[in-house]
N, CA, C and O atoms as a DFTB+ gen file, in Angstrom:
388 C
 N C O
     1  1      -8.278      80.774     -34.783
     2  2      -7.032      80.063     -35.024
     3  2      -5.816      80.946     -34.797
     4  3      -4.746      80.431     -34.473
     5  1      -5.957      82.399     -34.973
     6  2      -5.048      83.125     -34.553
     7  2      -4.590      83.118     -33.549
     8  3      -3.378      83.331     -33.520
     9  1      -5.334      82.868     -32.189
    10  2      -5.148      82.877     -30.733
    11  2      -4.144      81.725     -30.417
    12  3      -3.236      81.724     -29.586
    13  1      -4.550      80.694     -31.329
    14  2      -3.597      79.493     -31.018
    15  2      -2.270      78.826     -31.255
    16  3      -2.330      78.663     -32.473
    17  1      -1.202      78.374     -30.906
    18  2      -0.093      78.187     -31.198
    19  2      -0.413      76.764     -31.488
    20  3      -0.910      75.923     -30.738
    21  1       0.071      76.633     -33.053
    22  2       0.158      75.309     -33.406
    23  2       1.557      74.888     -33.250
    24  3       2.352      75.710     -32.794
    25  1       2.010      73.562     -33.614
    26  2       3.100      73.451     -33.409
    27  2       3.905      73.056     -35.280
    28  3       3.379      72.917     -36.384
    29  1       4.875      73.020     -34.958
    30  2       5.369      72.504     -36.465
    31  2       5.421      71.114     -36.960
    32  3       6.318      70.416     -36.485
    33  1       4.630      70.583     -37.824
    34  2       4.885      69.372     -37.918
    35  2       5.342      68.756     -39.143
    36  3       4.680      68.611     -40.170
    37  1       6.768      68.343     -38.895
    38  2       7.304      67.988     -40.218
    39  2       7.417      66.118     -40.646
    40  3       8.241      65.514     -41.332
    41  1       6.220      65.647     -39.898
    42  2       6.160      64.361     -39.872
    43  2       4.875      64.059     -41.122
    44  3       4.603      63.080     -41.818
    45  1       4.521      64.894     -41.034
    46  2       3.300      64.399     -42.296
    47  2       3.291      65.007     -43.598
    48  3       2.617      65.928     -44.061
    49  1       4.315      64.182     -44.147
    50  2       5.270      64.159     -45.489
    51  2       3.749      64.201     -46.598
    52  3       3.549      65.111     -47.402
    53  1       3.307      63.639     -46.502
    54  2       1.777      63.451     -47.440
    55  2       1.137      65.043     -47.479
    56  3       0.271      65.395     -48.280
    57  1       1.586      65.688     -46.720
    58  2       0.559      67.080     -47.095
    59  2       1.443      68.251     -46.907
    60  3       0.872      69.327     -46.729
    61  1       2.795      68.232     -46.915
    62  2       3.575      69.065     -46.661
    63  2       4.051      69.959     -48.184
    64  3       4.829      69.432     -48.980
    65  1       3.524      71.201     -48.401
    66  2       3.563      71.482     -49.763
    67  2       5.002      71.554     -50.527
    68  3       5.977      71.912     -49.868
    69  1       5.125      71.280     -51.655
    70  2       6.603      71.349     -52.313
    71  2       7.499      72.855     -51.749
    72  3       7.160      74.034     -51.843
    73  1       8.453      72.377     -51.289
    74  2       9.272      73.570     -51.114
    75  2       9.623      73.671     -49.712
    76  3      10.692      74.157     -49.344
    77  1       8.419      73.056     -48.634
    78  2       7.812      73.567     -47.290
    79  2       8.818      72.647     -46.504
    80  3       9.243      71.727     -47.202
    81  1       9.375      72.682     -45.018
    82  2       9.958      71.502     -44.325
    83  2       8.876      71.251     -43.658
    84  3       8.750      70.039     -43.490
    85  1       7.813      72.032     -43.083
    86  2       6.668      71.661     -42.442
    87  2       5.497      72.121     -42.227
    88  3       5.444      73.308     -42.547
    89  1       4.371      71.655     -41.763
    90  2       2.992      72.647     -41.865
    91  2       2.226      72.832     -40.572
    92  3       2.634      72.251     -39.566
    93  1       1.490      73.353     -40.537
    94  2       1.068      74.103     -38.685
    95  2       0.068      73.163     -38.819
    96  3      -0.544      73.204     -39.887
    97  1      -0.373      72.026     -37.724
    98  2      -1.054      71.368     -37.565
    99  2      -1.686      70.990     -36.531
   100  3      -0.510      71.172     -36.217
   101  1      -2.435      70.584     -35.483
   102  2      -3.178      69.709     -34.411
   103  2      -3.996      69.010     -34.924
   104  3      -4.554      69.283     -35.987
   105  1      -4.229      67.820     -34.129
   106  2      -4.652      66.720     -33.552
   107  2      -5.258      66.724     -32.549
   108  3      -4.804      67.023     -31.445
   109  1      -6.590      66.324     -32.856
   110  2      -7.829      66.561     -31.544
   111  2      -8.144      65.447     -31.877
   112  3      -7.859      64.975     -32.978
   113  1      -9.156      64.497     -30.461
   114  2      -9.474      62.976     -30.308
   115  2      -8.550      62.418     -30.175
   116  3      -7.449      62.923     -29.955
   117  1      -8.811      61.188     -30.285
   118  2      -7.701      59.966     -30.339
   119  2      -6.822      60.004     -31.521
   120  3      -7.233      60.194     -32.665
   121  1      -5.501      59.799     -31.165
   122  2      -4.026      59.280     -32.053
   123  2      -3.494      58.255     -31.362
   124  3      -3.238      58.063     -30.173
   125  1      -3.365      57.550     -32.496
   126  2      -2.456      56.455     -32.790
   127  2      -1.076      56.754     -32.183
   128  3      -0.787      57.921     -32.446
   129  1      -0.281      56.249     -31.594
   130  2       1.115      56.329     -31.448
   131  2       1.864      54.980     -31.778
   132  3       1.865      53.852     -31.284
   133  1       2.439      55.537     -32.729
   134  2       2.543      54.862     -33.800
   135  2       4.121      53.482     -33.056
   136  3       4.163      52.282     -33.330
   137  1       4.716      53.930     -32.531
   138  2       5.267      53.275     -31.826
   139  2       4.553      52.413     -31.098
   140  3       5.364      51.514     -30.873
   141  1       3.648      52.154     -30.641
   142  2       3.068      51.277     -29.714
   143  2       1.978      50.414     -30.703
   144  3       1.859      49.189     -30.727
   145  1       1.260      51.353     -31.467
   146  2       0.115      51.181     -32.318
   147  2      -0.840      50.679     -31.097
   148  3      -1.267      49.576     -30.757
   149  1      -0.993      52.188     -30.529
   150  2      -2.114      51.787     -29.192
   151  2      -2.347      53.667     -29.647
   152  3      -1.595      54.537     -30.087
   153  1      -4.069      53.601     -29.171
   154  2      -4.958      54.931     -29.404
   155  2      -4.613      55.601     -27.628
   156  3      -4.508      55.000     -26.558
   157  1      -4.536      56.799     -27.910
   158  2      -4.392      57.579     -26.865
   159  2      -5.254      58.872     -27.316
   160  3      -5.553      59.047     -28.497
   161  1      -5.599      59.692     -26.369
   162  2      -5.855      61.317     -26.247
   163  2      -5.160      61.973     -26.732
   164  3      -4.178      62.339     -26.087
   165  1      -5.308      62.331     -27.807
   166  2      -4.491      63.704     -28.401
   167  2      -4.033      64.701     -27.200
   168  3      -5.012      64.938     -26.493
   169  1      -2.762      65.417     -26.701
   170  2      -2.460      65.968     -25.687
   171  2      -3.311      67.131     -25.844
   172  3      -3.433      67.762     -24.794
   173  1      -3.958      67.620     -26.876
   174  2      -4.252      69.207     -27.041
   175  2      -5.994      68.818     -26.501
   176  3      -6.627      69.347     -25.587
   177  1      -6.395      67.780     -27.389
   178  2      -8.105      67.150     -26.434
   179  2      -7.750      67.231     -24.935
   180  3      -8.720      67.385     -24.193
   181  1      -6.736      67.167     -24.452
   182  2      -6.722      66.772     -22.839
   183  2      -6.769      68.483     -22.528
   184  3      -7.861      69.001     -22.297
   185  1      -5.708      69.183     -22.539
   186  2      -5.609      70.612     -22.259
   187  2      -6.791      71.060     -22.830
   188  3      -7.459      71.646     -21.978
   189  1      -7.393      71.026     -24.048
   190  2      -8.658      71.821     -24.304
   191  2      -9.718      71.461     -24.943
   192  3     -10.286      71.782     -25.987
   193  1      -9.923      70.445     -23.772
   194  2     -11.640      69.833     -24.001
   195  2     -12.962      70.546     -25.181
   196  3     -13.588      70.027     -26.106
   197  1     -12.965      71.552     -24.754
   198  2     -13.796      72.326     -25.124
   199  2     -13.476      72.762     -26.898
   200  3     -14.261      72.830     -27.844
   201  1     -12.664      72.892     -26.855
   202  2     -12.752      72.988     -28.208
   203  2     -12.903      71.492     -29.227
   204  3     -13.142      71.532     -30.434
   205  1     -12.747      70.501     -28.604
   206  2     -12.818      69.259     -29.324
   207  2     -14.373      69.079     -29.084
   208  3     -15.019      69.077     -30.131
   209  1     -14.937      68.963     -28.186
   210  2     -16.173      69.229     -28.282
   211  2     -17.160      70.232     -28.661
   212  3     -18.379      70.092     -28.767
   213  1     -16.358      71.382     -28.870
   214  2     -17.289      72.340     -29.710
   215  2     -17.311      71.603     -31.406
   216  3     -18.374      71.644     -32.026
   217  1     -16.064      70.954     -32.051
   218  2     -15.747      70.857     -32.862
   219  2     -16.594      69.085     -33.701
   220  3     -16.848      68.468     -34.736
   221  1     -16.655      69.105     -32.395
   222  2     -17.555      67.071     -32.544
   223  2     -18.856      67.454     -33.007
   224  3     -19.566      66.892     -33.841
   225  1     -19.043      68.400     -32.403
   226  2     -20.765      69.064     -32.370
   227  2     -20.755      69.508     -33.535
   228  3     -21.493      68.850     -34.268
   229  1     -20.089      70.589     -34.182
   230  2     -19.648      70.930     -35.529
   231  2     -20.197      69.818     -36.570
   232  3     -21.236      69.846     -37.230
   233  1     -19.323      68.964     -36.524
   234  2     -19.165      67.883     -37.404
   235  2     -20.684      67.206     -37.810
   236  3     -21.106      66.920     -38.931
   237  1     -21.542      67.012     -36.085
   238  2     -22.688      66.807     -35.894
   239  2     -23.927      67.536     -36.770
   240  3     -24.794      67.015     -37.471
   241  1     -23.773      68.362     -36.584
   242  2     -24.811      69.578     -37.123
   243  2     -24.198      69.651     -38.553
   244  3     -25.161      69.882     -39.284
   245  1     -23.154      69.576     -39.258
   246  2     -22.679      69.851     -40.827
   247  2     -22.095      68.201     -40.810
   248  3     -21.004      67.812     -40.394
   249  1     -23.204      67.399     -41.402
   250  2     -22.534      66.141     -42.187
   251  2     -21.565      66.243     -43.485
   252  3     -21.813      67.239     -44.164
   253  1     -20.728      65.593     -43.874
   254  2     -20.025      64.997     -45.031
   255  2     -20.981      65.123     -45.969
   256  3     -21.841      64.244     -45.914
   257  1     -21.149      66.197     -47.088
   258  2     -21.268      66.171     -48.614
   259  2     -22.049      64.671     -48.672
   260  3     -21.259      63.769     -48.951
   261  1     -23.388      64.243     -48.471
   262  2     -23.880      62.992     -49.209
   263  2     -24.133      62.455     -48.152
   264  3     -24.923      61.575     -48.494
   265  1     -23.979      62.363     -46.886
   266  2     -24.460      62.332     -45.741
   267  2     -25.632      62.415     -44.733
   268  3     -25.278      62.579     -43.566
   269  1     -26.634      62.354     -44.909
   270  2     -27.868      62.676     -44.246
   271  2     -27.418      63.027     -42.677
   272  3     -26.586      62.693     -41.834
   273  1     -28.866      64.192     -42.926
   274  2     -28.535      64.925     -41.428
   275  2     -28.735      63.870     -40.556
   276  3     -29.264      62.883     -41.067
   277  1     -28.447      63.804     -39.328
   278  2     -28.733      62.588     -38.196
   279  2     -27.745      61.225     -38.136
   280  3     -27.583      60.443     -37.199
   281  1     -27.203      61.227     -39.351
   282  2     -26.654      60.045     -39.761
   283  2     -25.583      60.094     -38.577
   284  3     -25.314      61.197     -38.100
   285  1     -25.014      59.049     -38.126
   286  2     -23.566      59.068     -37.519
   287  2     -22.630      58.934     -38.709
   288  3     -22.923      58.368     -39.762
   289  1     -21.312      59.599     -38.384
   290  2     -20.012      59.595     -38.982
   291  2     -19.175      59.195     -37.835
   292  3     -18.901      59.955     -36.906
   293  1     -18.796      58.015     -37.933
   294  2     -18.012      58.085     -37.172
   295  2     -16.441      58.120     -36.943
   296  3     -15.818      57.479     -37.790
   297  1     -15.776      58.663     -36.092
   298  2     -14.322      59.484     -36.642
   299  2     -13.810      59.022     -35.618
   300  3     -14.415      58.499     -34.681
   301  1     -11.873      59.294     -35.799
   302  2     -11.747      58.901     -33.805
   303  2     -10.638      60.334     -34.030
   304  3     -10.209      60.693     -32.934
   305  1     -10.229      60.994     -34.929
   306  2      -9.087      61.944     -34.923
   307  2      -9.637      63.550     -35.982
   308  3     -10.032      63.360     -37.132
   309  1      -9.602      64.437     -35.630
   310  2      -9.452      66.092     -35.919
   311  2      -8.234      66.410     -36.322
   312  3      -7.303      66.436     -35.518
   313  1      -8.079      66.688     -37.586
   314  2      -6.726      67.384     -37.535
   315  2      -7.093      68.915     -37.703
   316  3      -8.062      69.078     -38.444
   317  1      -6.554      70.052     -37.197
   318  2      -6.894      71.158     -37.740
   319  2      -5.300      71.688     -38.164
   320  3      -4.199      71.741     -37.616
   321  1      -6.069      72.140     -39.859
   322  2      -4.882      72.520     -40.547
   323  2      -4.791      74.217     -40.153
   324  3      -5.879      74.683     -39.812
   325  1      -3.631      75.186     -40.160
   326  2      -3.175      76.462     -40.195
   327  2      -2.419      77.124     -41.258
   328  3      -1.218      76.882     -41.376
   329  1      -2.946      77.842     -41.949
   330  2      -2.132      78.532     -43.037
   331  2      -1.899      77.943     -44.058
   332  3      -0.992      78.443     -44.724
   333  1      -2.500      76.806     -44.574
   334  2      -1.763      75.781     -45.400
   335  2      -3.481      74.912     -46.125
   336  3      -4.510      74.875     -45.449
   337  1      -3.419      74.562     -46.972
   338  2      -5.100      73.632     -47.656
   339  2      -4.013      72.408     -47.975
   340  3      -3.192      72.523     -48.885
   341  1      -4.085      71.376     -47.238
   342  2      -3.895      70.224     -47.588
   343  2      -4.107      69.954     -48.960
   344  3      -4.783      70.803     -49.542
   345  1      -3.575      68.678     -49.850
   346  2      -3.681      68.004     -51.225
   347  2      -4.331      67.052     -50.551
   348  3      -3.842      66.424     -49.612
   349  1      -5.817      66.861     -51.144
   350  2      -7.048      66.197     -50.970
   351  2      -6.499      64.484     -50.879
   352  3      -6.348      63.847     -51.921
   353  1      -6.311      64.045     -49.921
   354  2      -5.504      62.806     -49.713
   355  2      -6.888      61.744     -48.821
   356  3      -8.042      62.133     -48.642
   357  1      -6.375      60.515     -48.432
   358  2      -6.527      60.062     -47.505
   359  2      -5.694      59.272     -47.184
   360  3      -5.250      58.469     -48.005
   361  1      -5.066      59.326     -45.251
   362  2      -3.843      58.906     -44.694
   363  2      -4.308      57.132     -44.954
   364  3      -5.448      56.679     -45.057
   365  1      -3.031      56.414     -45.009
   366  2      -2.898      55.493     -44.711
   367  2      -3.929      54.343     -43.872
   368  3      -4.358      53.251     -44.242
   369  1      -4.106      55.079     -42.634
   370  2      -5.202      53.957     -41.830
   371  2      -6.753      54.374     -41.758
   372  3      -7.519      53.875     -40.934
   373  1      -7.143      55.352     -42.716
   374  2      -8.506      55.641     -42.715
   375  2      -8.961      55.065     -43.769
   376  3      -8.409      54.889     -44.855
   377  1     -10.780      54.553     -43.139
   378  2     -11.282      54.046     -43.947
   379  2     -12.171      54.783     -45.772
   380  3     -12.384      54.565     -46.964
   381  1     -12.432      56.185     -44.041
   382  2     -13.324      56.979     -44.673
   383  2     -13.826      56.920     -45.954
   384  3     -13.600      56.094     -46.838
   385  1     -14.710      58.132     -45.948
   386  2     -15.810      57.969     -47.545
   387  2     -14.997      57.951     -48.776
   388  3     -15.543      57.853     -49.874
């Protein structure tokens, strides 16, 4: 994560710690754009395939806490956090566990 330049993102008010204007974040897979409310390629999945797929595989091989191995999870978005542990949330349009 050191190698990588995240960018600043001061749009995701839900995990931005007290005090902070913003937190180092990406988005791998599909995002929402929220203006359209149409799914697109995360720009950083397009430039670096490989790490979204190292990271799918990840997910693959280490299920969700309660999860059986083999099971599908199925996801459409990665966020990877930098420097920062999110407040254990879930956004708005996920169903998740």
């Amino acid at each position: 994560l050191d190698a990588r330049q995240f960018r600043k993102n001061d749009k995701r008010l839900n995990v931005i710690p007290e005090g902070e204007r913003h937190v180092l974040s990406e988005m791998l897979g599909l995002v929402r754009i929220r203006a359209y409310a149409k799914l697109c390629m995360a720009r950083k999945s397009s430039m670096f395939p490989s790490v979204t797929k190292v990271l799918c595989q990840y997910l693959r091989d280490n299920p969700p806490a309660g999860l059986p191995h083999g099971t599908d999870f199925p996801y459409t978005t990665i966020c990877i956090n930098k420097d920062y542990a999110a407040a254990r949330h879930r956004d708005k349009n996920n169903i998740g566990l």
